[in-house]
C-alpha positions as CSV (number, residue, x, y, z in Angstrom):
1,X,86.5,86.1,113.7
2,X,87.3,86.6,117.6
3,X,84.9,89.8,119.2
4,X,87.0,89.9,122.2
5,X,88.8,93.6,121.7
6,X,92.9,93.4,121.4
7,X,94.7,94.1,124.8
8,X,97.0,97.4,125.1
9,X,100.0,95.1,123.2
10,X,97.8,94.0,120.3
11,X,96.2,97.7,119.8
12,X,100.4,98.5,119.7
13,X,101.0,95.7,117.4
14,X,97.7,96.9,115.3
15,X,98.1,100.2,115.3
16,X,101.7,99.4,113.8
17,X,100.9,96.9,111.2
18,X,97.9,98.8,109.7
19,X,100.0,101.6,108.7
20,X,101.5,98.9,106.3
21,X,98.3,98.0,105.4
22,X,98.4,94.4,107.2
23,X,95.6,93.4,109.4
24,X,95.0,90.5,111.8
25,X,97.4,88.3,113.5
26,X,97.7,85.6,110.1
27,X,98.4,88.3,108.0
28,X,100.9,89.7,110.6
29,X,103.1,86.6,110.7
30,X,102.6,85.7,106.8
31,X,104.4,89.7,106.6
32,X,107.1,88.7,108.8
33,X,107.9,85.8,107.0
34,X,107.7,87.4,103.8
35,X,110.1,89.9,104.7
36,X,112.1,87.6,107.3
37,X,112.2,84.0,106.2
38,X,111.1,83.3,109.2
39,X,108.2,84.1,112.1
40,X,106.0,82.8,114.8
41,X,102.6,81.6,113.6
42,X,99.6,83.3,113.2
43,X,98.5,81.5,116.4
44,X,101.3,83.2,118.8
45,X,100.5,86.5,117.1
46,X,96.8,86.0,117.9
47,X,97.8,85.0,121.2
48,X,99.8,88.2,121.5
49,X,97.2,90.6,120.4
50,X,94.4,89.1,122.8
51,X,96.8,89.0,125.7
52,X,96.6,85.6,126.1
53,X,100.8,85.4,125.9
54,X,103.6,87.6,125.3
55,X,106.3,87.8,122.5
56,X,109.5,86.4,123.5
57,X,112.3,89.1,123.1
58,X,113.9,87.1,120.0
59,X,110.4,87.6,118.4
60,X,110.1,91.3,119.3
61,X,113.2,91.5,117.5
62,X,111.6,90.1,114.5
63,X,108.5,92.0,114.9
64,X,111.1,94.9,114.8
65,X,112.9,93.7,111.8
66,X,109.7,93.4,109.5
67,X,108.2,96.3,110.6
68,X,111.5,98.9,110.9
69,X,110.8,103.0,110.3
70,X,110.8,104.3,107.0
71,X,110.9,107.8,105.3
72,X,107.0,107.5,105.6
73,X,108.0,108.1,110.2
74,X,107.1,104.6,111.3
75,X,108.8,103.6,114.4
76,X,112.7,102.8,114.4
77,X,113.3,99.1,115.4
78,X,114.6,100.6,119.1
79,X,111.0,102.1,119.3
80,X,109.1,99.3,118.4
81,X,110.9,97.1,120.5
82,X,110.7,99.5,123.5
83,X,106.6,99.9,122.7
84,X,106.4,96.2,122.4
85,X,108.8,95.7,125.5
86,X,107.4,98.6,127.3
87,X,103.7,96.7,127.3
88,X,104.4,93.0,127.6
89,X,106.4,93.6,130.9
């Protein structure tokens, strides 16, 4: 288990995921797969959260993809892309 606290893109990318009950960068990129057939690895998403890297646009778009808005007022995919977008640059 990493201490170090998330930087302002992984408390995004947290603060997202949770509501679907999915926590921690593993779990993150096992979700994506599951829903996407595809994702980075649990590494890159670690690396993402701690602000050691950022997301390359094609995987915000995933990111987007797994984690799109529902009738329960999640993000849209625009929003989580421009959150996401908004904090990496």
């Amino acid at each position: 288990m990493n201490s170090r606290p998330y930087s302002a893109l992984g408390e995004v990318i947290d603060e997202l995921t949770r509501k679907r009950n999915v926590r921690g960068p593993h779990a993150i990129a096992n979700y994506m797969k599951s829903r996407l057939g595809e994702a980075p690895t649990g590494a890159a998403v670690s690396k993402w959260m701690y602000g050691d890297s950022r997301p390359t646009r094609e995987n915000m778009q995933r990111f987007a993809g797994a984690f799109p808005r529902g009738p329960d007022g999640l993000p849209t995919d625009a929003e989580v892309e421009a959150i996401l977008g908004g904090v990496a640059a």
